[in-house]
KOLDREN-10807 format. One record per atom (N, C-alpha, C): x, y, z. Coordinates in steps of 0.05 Angstrom, whole numbers, plus 5000, padded with zeros to 4 digits. Example, Ala and Ser with C-alpha at 12.3 -4.5 7.8 and 13.67 -1.06 7.14 Angstrom:
BEGIN
526448865156524649105156526449345156525749555142527349795143525850015157
// end
This chain:
BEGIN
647311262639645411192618644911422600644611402574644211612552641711702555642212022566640612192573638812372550640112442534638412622508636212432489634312622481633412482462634712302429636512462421637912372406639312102412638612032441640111812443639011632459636011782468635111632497632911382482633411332466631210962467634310782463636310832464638610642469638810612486639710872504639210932534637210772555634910762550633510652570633310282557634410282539634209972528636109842549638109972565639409842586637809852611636810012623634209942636633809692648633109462628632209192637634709042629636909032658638408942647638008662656641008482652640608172665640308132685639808232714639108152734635608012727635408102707632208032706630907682712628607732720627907432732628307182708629006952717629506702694631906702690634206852698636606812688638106632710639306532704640706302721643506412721645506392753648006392749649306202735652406282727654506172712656506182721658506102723660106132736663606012717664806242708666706122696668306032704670905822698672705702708675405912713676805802740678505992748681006132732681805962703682606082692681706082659681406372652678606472629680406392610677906242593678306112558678806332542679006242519680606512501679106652487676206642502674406862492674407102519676006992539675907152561678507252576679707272553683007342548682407672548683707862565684208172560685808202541683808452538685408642511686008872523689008862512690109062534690609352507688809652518688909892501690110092513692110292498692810482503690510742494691410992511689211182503690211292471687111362472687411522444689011702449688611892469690712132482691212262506692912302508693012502542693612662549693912832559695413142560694613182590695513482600695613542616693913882613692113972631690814222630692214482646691314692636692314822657690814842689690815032703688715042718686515072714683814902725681014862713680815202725681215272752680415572752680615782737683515752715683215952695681815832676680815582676678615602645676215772645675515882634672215932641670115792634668515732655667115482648665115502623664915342615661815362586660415402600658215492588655115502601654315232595653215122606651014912608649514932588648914692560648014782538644514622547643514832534639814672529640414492514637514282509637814032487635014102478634814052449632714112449630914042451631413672461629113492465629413402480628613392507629413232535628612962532626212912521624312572521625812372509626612142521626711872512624911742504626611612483624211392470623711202491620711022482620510732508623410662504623310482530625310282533625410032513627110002507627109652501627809522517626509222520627608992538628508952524631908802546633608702543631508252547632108212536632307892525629107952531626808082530624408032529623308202546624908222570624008472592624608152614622808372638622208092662620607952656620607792672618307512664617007512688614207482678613707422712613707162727613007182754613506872772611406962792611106672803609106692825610706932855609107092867608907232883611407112907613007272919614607082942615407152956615707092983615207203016618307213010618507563019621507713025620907613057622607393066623007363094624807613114626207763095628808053101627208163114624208343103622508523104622308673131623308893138623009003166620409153162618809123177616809343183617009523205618209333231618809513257620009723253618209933277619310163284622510233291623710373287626510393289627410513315629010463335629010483364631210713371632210793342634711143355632611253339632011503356631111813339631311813308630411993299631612073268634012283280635112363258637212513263637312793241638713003255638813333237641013273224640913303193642513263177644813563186647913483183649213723191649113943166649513843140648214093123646313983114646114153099643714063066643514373055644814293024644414523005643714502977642614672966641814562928644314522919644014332907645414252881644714382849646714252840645814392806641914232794641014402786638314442774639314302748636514242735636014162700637614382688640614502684640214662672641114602646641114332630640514202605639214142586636514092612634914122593632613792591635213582612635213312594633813082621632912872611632112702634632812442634633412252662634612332678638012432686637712612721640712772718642512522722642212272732644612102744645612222767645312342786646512512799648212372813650112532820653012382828655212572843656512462864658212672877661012612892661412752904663912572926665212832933665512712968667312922982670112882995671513012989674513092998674113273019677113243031677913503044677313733056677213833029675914103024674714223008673413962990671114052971669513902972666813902953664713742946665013742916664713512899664913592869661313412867660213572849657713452838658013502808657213252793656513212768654013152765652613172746650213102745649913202703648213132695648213072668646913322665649213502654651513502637652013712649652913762680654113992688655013882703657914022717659013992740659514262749660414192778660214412803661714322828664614532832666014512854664914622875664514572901663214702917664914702941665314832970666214902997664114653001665114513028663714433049661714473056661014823059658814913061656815033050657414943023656014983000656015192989657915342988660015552971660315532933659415662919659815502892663015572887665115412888667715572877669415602845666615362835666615372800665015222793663715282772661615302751659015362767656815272757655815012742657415112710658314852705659914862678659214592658658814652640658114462618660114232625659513892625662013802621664813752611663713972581665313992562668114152571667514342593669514422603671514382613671614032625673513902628675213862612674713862585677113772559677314112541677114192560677614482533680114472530680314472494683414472487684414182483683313972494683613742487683113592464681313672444680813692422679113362411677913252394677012892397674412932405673112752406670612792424669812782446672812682467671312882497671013132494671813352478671813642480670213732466668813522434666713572425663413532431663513272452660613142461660813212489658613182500657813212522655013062531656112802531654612502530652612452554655112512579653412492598654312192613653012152624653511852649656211932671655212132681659112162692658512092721661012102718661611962757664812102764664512162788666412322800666612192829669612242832670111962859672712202865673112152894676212222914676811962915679212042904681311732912682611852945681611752961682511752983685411742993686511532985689811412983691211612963690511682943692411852929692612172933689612212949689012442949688612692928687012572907686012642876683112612873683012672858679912702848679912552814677312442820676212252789674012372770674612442749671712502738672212272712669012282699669512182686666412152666666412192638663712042627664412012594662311882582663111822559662812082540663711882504662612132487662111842470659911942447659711772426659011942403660612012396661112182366660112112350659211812342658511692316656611602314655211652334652511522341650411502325649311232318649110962331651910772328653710952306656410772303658110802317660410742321662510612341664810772318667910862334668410782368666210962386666310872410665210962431667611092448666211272460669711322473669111402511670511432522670911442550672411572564672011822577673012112578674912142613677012102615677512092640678812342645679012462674680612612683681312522719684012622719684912562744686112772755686012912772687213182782690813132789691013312795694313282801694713372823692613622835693313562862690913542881690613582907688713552912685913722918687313982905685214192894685314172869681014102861679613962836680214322818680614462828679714762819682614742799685214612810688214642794686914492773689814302757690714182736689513932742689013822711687613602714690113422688690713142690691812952674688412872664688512952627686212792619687012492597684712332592684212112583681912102570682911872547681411812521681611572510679111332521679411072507678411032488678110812477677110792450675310452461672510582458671410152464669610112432670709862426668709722399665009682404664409732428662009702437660509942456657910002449656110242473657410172496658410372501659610352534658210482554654910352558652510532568653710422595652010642616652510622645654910432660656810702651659310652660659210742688660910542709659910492741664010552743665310632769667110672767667110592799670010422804671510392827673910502831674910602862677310642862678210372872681910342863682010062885684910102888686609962899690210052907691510002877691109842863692009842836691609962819688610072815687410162793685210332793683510412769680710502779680310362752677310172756676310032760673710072743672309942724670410042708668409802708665009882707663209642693662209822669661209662650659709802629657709562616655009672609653409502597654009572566653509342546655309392525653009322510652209442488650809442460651909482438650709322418650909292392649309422372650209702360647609832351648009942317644909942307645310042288643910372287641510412253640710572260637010562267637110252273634210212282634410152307636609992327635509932355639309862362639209892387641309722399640509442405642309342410642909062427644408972449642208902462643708752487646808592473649108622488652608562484653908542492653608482515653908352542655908542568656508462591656908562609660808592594661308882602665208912603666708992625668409022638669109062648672509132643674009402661675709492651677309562677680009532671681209722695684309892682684210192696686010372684688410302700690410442688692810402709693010652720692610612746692210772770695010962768697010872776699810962789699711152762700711022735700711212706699011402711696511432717693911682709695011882735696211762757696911982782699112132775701312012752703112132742702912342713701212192702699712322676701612212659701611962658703711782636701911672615702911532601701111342585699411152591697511102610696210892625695010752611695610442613694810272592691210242613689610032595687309972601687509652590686109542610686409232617683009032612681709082595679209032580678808742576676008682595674608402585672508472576671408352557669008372543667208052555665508062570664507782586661607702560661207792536658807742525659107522525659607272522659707042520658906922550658706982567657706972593654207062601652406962584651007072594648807152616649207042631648907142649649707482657651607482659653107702669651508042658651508202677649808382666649308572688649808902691649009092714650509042740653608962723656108932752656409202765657409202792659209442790661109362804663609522801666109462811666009592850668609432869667909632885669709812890669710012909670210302912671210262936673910362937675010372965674410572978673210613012674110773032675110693046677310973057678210953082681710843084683110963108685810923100687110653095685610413113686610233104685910003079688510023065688509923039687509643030686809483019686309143007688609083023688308783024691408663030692108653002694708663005696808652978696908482956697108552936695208332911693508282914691408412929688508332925686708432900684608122891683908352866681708602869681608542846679208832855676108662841674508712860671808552870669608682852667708582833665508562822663308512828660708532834658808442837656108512827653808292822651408352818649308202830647308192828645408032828643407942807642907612821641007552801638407452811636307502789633607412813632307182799632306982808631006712804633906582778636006462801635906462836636106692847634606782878636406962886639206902898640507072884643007082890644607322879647407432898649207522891652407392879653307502867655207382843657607552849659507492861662107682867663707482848665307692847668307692818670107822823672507702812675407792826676507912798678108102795678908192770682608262785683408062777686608152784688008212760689608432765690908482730693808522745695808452727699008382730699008662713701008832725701309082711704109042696705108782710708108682694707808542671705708452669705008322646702208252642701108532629698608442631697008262616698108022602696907752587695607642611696407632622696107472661694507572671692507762659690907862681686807692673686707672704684307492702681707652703679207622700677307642715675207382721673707222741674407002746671807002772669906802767667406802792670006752811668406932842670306822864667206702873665206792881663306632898660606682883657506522894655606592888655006432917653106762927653006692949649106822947647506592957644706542954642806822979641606942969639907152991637807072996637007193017633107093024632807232996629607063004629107152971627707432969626607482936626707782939624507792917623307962903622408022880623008272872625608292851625708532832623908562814621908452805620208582788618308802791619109082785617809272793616109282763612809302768611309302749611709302720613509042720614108832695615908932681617509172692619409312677618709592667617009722667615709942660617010152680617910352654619410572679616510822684614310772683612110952698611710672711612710802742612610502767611110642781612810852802612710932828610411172830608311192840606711362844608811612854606811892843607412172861604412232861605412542885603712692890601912802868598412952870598213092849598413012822599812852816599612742787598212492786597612402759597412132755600712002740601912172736604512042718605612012743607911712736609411572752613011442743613811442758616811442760617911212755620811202747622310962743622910852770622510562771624010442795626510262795628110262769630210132770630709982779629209702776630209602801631909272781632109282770633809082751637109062754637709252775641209252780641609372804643909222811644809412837645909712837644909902854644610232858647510272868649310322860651710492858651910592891653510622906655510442901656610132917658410012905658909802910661609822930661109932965663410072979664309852986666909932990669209692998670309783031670309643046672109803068674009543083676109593091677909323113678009463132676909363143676809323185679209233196680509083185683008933191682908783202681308653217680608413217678308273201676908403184674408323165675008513148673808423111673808693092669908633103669508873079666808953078666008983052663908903045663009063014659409063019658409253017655509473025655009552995652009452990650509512970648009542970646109592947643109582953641709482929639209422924637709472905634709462905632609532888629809512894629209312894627409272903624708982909622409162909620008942901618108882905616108802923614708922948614708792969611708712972610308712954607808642946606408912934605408832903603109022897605209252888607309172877609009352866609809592875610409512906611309802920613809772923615309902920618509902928619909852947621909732949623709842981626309752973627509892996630509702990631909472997633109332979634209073000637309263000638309173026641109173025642708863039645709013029646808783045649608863049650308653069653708693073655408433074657408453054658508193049660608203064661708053079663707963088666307763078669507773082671207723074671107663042670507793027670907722995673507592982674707653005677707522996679107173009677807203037677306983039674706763027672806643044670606553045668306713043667506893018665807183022663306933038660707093049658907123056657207313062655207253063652607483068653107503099653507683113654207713146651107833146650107953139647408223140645708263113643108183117641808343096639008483104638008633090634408623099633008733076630308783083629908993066627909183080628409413081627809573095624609713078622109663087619609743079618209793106618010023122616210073141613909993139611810033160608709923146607610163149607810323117607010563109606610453080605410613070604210613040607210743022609510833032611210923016612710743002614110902985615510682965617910852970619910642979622210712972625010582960626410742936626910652919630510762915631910782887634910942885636211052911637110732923638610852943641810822933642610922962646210852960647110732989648710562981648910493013652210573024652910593051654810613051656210523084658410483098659110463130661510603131661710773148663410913160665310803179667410843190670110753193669510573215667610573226666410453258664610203245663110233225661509963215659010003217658710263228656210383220655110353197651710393189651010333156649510513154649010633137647010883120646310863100644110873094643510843066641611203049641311253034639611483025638311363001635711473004633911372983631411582975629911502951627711692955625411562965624111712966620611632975619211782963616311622950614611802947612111542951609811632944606511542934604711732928602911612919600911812916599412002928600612032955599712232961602312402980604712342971606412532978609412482957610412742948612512852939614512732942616512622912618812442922620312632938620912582957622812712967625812412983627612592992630112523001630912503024630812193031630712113058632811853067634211823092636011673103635111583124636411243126635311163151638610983153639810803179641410663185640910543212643610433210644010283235647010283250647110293271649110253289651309993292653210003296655309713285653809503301653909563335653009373346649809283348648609403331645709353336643809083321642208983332641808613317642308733294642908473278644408503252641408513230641408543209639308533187636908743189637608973210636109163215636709393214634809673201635809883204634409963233636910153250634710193279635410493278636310693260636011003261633611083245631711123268629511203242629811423223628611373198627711503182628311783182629511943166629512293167630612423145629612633141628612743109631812843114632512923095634713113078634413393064631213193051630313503034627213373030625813523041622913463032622713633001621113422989619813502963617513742955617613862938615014102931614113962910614113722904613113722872614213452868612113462839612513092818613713182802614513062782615213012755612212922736611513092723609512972702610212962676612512902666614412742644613612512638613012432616611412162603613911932602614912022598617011782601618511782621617511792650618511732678620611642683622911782668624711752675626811932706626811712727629011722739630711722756633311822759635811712778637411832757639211612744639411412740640311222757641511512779642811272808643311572827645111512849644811712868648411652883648011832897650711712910651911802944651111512960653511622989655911582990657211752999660411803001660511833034662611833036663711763073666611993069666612193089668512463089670912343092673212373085675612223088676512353112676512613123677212683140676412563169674312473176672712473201672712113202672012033172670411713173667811643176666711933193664711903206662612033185662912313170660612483163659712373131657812183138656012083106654712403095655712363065654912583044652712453024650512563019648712433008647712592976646812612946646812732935644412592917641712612916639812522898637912742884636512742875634712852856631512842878630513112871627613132873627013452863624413482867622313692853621713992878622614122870621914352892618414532884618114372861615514422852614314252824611214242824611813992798611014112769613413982757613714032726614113872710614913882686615313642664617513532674619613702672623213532676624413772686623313882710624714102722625714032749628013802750628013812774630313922780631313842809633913912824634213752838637113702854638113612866639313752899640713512919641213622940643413472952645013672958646713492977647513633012647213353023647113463048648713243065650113293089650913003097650013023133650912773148649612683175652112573184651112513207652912223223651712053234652211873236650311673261652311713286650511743311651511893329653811803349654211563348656811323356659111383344659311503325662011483310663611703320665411653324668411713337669911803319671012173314672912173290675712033299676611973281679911863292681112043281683712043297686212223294687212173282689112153255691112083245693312303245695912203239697712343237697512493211698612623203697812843181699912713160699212773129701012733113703312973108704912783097707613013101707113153068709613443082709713693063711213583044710913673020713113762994714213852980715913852960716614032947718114232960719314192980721314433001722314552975723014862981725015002963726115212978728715242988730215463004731815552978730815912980731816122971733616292981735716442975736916562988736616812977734916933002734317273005735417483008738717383025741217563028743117423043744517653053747217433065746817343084743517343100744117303122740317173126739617173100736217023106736516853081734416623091734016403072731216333081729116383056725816323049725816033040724215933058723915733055720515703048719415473025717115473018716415133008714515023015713414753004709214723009710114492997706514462988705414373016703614433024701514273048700014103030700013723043699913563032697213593062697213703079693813623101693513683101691913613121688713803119687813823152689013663169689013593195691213623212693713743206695913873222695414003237697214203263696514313282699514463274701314343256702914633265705714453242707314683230709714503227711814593234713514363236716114353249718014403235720014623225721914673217725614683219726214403212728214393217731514373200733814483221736514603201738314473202740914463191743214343197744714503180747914563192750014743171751214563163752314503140753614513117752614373093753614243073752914173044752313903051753413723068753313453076751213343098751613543122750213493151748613313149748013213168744613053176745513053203745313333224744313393247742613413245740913493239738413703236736713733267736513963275735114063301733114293285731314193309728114503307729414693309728714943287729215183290727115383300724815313289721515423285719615233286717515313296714915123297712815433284711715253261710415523245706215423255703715683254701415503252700815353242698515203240697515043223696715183193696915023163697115213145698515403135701115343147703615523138704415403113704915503103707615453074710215613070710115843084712215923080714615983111715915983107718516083142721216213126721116473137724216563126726016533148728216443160730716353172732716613168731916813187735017003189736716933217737217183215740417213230742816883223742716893192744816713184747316773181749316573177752316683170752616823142754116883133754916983104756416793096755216683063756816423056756316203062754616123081754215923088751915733078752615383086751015293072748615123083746215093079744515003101742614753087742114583109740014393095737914483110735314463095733114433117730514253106728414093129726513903124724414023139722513903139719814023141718013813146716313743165714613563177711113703185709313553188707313713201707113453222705613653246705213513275701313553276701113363298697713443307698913193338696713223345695813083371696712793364696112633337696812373338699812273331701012523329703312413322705012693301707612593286708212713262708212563236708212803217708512703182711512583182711012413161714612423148715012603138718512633136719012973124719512983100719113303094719513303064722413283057721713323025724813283021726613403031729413493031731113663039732213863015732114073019732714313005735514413018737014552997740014633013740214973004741515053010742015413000744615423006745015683004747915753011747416063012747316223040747916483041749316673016748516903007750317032992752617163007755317092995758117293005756817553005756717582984756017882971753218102975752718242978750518382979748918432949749018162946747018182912744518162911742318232892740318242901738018082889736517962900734617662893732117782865732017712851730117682839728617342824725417372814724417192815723617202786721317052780719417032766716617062776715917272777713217392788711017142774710517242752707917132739708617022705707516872696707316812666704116792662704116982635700916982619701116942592700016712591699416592566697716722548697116732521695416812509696316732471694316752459694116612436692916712422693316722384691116922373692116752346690216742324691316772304692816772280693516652264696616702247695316622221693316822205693016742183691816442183691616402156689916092145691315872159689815732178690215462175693815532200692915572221695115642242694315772265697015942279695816092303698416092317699116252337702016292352701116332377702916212390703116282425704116432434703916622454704516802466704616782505707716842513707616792537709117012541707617232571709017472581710417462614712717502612713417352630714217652648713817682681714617852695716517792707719217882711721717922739720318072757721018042783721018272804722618162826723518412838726618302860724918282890726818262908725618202932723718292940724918612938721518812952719418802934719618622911717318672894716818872871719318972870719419182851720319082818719319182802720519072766723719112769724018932753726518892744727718972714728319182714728719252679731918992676732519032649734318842633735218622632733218472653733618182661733818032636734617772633734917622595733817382618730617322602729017152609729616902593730016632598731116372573728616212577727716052557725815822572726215692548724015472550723815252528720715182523720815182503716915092484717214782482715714632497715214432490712314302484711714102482708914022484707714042453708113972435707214122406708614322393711214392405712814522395715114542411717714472397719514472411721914682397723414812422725515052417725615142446727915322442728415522467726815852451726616012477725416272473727016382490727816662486728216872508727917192500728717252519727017652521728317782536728018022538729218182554727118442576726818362594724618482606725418802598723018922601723919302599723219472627722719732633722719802653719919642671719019532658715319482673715719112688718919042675719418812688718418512675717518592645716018512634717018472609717418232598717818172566716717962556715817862523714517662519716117492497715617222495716517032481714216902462714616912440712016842410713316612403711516482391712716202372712116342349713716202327712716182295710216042296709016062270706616022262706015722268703815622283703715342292700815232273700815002267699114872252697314842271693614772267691814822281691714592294693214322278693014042290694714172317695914342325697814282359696014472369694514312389692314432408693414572440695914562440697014672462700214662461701314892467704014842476705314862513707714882513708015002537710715082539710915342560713015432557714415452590717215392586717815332614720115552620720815712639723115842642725615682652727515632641729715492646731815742660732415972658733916122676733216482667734316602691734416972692736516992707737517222681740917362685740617622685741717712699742018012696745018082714746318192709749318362725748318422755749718332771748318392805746518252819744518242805742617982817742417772817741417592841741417282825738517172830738617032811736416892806736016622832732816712844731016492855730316312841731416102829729915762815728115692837725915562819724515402834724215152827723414952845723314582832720714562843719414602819719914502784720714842784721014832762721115122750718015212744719115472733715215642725714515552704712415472700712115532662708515582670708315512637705315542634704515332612701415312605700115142580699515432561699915482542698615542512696315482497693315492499692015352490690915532459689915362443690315422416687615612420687615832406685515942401681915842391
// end
């Protein structure tokens, strides 16, 4: 949601969206009329970054006006209705302990300036990435910062357009689990209140967020406010509330929905985008798409699942969005079910975002409760899928709580298997949760709490797979107790929060919301911390396999062998040989630790030719192997040299230009410079030619372009080969190069 003043009474005009009371479901026919035909867009642009670690991040810019204007209702606001018994409603005490969260550490602070952060996160591997409006932050596990806090703008430096000019805000950052990448993502609106609107993606390339990122640039005819993002086996997956604006107000423009091409963005190709615009539906309004965890995938051609709710009726509204990537005319989005809930009341004090009492103050908080709270998790059991969500209610006298629920088979016969709504009998209100289940069917949710007489703070409660269904039975337990309110007149916030589930374990829920370590206008912070519920069982998997093998030949009688570690959960790898150009014997030569990448192979023949593959092992099994790499011993006693390093750099060229500069080092086996090497490569990317040099005693020579026009925002330069009398050259696959970025 549009966070700055400059933009915040559009911003909160989404706020009251269509879930609001009086709206009736709709339900379109299974195959969409030709107002509900996709429009299928290519990006404005895409390129590829260098490593985010050598960017230096921006600073985090101030704004100079944090306050949003009121909200506008959407079709009038809520309406009200007579008062109505939530039959869900748990009050009982919860029968497991609370539980010690395994971490909890600060997150990034207001350092924007702006209200609210959206806060938003997700964990991999071996990182934590948090976004939050308008900064992001790579972090360790253990809450290590390993880059920024950095403006978001830092993601497109060099990219040039208005992801690299705006810094809009609404972002969301996701691990694709299955590909083993990372998602960021938020808008820009350059023209604002006018159109295009645009939509800022990046996808990493590998599975450290700190490397290279493949970026993206859409183009939508409509406000593409609170953009919601899924991963799914096909695609990733978009909702957006859409307005029509001038320079006096937006307009409600109904619900869109989008999906990228997945496989293209993992390659960094041209990835088309597969766009319904549902305004003609109205109903439709505050979808979100869902979000895969966990290794096992949809069944095959399955689409990818939508949902919202509506209140009076109560009900939830699931939607199938299948897109033909062979032809995408064919692609649908299409009601699959409307499936009816106990009833509920979303009307949190008639729509007014000063709802929720705090401590110490009389000013009061947004309770969002007009849409479902992010996210919309997907999981297959394999014998059942799953999809886990939440949203606020009303539970008399305008106190908060959460309903959740868990839908069962969406693909077959969906149904409600589980819902409730979780309100202790305490005076607290609790509100912006996230829900989520871990690989066992466990459920967790994180939310805040506050009232008037205690501090929102950040708290989790769940339940156990086997435990009666429609109940949470882990009681209640903080994450981060609160020091403070917010006394900001325009009570703005969330805009949402986010649980993620560790890909490694299944088991460890990561939780990341907003609260006050003391009270101020719009000074808050955030936290992320994660738990387990105490049943869950990590599972073993077999590890993913290595790549990129490359055997060098070091002399007549050693061959270095080197490839990528693709896990994270190996115990050791297995290194195996076979002699000649053809073989497929192949026997263990070496078993290296866990975390190896490199094995050199002596006491070889002279001349000879070798294949070798590469696997990782653990307790559950082995990887498949990597590719196969071949060498061939040197006859001769010649001597190896490489390509140490390439450094880019850029300056300048007079009016209206600027030239690239790349310094490239040789050095031979022991590491020593290589004088008179003849370095060759090729400029591509914005400039195309060959370059070459001649290193001097320091091992070192450089390659310049002619004068480049300011329109080419990057080149790149690749070494294609090194000659010198006596030595031979180590290639590598790929070869070395570097990015060029324009001054």
């Amino acid at each position: 949601m549009i966070s700055h003043r400059r933009f915040g009474w559009i911003a909160v005009a989404a706020a009251a969206i269509i879930g609001a009371p009086g709206v009736t479901a709709q339900t379109l026919p299974d195959t969409p009329g030709a107002q509900h035909r996709p429009t299928i867009v290519l990006p404005v642009k895409h390129d590829v970054t260098p490593a985010l670690r050598d960017l230096p991040p921006l600073p985090p810019e101030r704004e100079e006006e944090e306050t949003p204007h009121p909200p506008h209702p959407i079709r009038g606001g809520p309406k009200a209705r007579p008062p109505v018994a939530d039959a869900m409603v748990q009050t009982s005490p919860a029968t497991i302990n609370a539980i010690t969260p395994i971490t909890s550490f600060g997150g990034i602070g207001n350092l924007s300036g702006v209200l609210p952060p959206d806060t938003n996160g997700d964990v991999g591997p071996n990182h934590y990435v948090q976004w939050v409006n308008l900064t992001f932050a790579i972090y360790s596990k253990t809450g290590a910062i390993l880059y920024g806090p950095a403006s978001g703008k830092t993601l497109w430096t060099g990219f040039g357009g208005p992801c690299e000019a705006r810094n809009d805000g609404d972002p969301i950052v996701l691990y694709d689990e299955g590909a083993d990448r990372w998602f960021m993502s938020q808008f820009a609106l350059p023209n604002y209140p006018s159109g295009p609107y645009y939509q800022c993606i990046a996808v990493s390339t590998t599975p450290d967020p700190t490397k290279s990122w493949y970026r993206y640039s859409y183009s939508f005819p409509k406000l593409n406010d609170y953009p919601k993002f899924g991963v799914w086996r096909d695609g990733y997956y978009i909702s957006i509330n859409q307005f029509t604006c001038n320079i006096l107000r937006c307009s409600w423009a109904g619900q869109g929905v989008a999906a990228f091409e997945r496989a293209q963005m993992l390659a960094g190709g041209n990835a088309r985008m597969v766009y319904f615009d549902m305004a003609s539906n109205a109903a439709l309004g505050g979808m979100l798409p869902a979000d895969l965890d966990g290794w096992t995938l949809p069944p095959a051609g399955s689409p990818a699942y939508f949902m919202q709710f509506d209140d009076s009726p109560d009900q939830l509204e699931l939607w199938a969005f299948h897109v033909d990537w062979s032809n995408t005319s064919l692609s649908t989005f299409t009601s699959k079910a409307v499936l009816p809930t106990a009833a509920f009341d979303s009307n949190m004090c008639n729509g007014s975002r000063n709802c929720i009492p705090q401590a110490g103050t009389s000013a009061k908080i947004d309770a969002i409760a007009d849409r479902l709270m992010y996210r919309l998790q997907y999981r297959n059991f394999g014998t059942y899928e799953s999809l886990v969500t939440n949203h606020t209610v009303d539970v008399g006298s305008d106190r908060g709580a959460v309903r959740w629920y868990e839908v069962r088979n969406p693909g077959g016969t969906p149904s409600i298997y589980q819902q409730g709504t979780y309100a202790p009998a305490d005076t607290l209100h609790r509100w912006m949760g996230s829900a989520a289940m871990d690989k066992d069917g466990n459920l967790a949710i994180g939310y805040t709490v506050s009232n008037s007489l205690a501090f929102p703070s950040i708290r989790f409660a769940g339940r156990q797979a086997t435990d009666p269904l429609n109940t949470l039975t882990v009681a209640e337990s903080d994450l981060r107790a609160g020091g403070g309110s917010q006394t900001h007149t325009s009570g703005r916030w969330g805009d949402y929060s986010m649980l993620a589930v560790d890909p490694t374990d299944g088991c460890t829920f990561w939780y990341t919301s907003e609260y006050y370590s003391t009270t101020t206008s719009a000074g808050w912070s955030t936290n992320i911390g994660s738990f387990t519920l105490s049943n869950c069982a990590p599972t073993v998997v077999a590890p993913a396999a290595p790549s990129n093998l490359n055997a060098v030949v070091a002399s007549t009688s050693q061959i270095d062998l080197t490839w990528v570690e693709n896990s994270t959960n190996e115990s050791a790898f297995e290194i195996e040989r076979c002699l000649g150009a053809v073989c497929t014997d192949f026997a263990l030569v070496a078993t290296t630790a866990q975390n190896a990448t490199t094995y050199s192979d002596t006491g070889l023949s002279t001349g000879a030719t070798y294949r070798y593959q590469v696997r990782a092992t653990n307790s559950a099994g082995a990887s498949g192997y990597s590719n196969v790499a071949v060498a061939t011993t040197s006859a001769t006693s010649t001597v190896q040299m490489h390509v140490d390093s390439l450094t880019p750099a850029s300056s300048p060229a007079g009016k209206g230009g600027w030239k690239a500069t790349v310094t490239i080092v040789v050095k031979d086996s022991g590491n020593s410079p290589v004088a008179s090497a003849i370095v060759s490569g090729q400029w591509s990317s914005g400039y195309t030619s060959t370059g070459s040099c001649t290193t001097g005693t320091n091992g070192a020579c450089s390659v310049t372009t002619p004068k480049l026009s300011n329109g080419v925002s990057s080149v790149t330069f690749t070494v294609t080969g090194v000659s010198r009398t006596g030595y031979q050259y180590q290639s590598l696959t790929p070869p070395p190069s570097t990015n060029v970025l324009k001054p």
